[in-house]
C-alpha angles and dihedrals in degrees: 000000000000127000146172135188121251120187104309096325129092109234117195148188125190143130114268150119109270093202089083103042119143091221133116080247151020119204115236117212088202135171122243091270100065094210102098141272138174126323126019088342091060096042085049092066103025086063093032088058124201102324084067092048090049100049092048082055099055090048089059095045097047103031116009110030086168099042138276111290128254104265091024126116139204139171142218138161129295103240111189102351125093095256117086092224142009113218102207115215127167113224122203118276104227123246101163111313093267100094102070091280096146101039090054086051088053093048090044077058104043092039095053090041088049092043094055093052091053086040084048092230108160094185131049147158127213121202116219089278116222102357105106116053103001094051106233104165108262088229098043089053094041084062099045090050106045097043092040085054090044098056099042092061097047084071101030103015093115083068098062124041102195134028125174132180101209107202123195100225152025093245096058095033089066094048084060098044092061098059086031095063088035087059099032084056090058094067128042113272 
């Protein structure tokens, strides 16, 4: 685990499941449906259980008929898991990083962080956003992240007082530390 201080807010990287993290909210890479898939979107509502499945519903009924767009975020609660809440966000399938495939990352990022300050949320956890099933390149998205993150609470980083990006291996883990330790240099530990 590595971390910095950022204004007033912790922000961290590790390896873990973030299915059990002790936060206000966990972050959902999910797909336009809402209603679950492989990888972090699929554990997410296999441990949050059918409050989770029905609110997504409802969000789809009552907002997005055709799915949540690619770069959106919305919340709901956290049904069995630790979190209080999942904030839902669909991050860009990549196709080769000439389809707006970096700028709707960013926005997957901006929007969830935005959506937990209005949501007062003061502690929550990212996936690695994008880079399982829908192939962002794991440094490429390390880079968005980080220094999405980074700059967001900069601005806003007295709102929130933790923020973690849980990543599932060590593989990917290392790819994140690089750009993690290059940003966190940049400001006084």
């Amino acid at each position: 685990m590595k971390e910095c201080q950022i204004n007033k807010t912790l922000f961290k990287i590790k390896i873990g499941d973030i299915t059990e993290e002790n936060v206000d909210a966990i972050v959902n890479a999910a797909n336009s449906s809402l209603l679950g898939g492989g990888g972090v979107d699929g554990a997410i509502h296999r441990k949050a259980g059918s409050k989770l499945e029905y609110e997504c519903l409802k969000i789809r009924e009552e907002q997005y008929p055709n799915g949540l767009p690619t770069g959106e975020a919305v919340i709901t609660s956290g049904g069995n898991l630790k979190a209080k809440y999942v904030i839902h966000t669909v991050g860009p399938v990549w196709i080769d990083g000439n389809h707006k495939e970096y700028e709707l990352l960013r926005k997957s990022y901006e929007n969830s962080l935005k959506l937990a300050i209005k949501n007062k949320i003061k502690s929550i956890s990212f996936p690695a956003i994008s880079t399982g099933a829908f192939g962002f390149p794991i440094d490429k998205a390390a880079e968005i992240s980080i220094n999405t993150i980074f700059e967001f609470l900069n601005k806003e980083g007295n709102l929130i007082d933790e923020v973690n990006i849980v990543l599932f291996n060590e593989k990917i883990y290392k790819e994140f530390e690089k750009v993690f330790m290059k940003i966190c240099s940049k400001i006084s530990l």
